[in-house]
N, C-alpha and C positions, 0 to 999 in steps of 0.2 A: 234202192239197190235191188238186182235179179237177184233171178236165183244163178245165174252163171257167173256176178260178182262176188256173190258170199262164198262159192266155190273157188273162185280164184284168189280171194282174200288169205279162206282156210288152209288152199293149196302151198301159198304163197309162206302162210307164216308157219306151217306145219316145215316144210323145207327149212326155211330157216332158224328157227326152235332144234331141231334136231341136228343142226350142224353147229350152233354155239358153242357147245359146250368144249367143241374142240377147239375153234379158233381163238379164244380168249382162255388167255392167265389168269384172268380173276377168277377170285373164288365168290361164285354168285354174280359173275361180272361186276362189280363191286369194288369189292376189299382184296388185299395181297394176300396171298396164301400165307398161311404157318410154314417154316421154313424155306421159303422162298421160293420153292415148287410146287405147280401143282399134281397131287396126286390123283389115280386112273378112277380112283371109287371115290372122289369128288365127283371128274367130271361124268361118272355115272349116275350119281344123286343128283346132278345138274341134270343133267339130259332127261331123268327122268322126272325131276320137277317140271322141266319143260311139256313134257308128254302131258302133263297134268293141266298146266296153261293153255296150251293149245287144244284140249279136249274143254276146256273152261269157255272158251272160246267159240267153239264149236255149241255148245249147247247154246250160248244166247245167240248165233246165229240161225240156228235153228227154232230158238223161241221167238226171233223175230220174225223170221221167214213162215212160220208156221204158228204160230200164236200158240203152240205146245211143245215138252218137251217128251218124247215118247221116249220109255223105259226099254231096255235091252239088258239082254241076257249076259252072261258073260264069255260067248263065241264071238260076240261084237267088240269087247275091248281086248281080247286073246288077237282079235283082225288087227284093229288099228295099232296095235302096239307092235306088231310086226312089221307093218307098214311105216311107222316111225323108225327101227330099227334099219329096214331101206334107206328111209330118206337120210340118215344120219351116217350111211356110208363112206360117200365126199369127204367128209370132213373127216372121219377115225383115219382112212385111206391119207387123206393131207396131213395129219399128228402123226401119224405111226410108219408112213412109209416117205412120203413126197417130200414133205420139207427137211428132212434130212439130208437127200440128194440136192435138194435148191443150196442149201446152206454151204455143202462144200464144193459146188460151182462154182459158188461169191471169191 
């Protein structure tokens, strides 16, 4: 694999990690929530477990791609964490605005 594969990999599940949290009911994707809902600082402790996967992720692509894994500061994960907070738009945007409107279309 390139190095424009392991980008598109990262690219790829970074987008996706960051918008689970809102398309699925489960808690953890998993198990049914307590009380049958799920709540908003779940699917934040989700999302941001997820940030932590995909940064997990990110490193051994990096150790493989580079046979190292070089330390960074913490302006490097203040970046990416914002950049998560991007990508996880779509989906807050589909929980909190869109599918309410789809639902009373039906």
């Amino acid at each position: 694999m390139g190095e424009t594969g392991a980008f598109l990999i990262l690219f790829i599940a970074a987008l996706i990690g960051a918008n689970l949290p809102w398309f699925s009911e489960r808690l953890l994707f998993l198990l049914p929530p307590p009380g049958g809902e799920k709540k908003e600082w779940m699917r934040l402790l989700e999302w941001f477990l997820m940030y932590w996967i995909v940064g997990g992720l990110a490193v051994g692509l990096e150790y493989r791609m580079t046979g190292d894994v070089y330390s960074q500061d913490w302006e490097f994960y203040v970046t990416t964490l914002c950049l998560f907070v991007v990508f996880a738009l779509p989906g807050f945007i589909y929980h909190h605005d869109l599918r309410k409107y789809l639902w009373k279309r039906r």
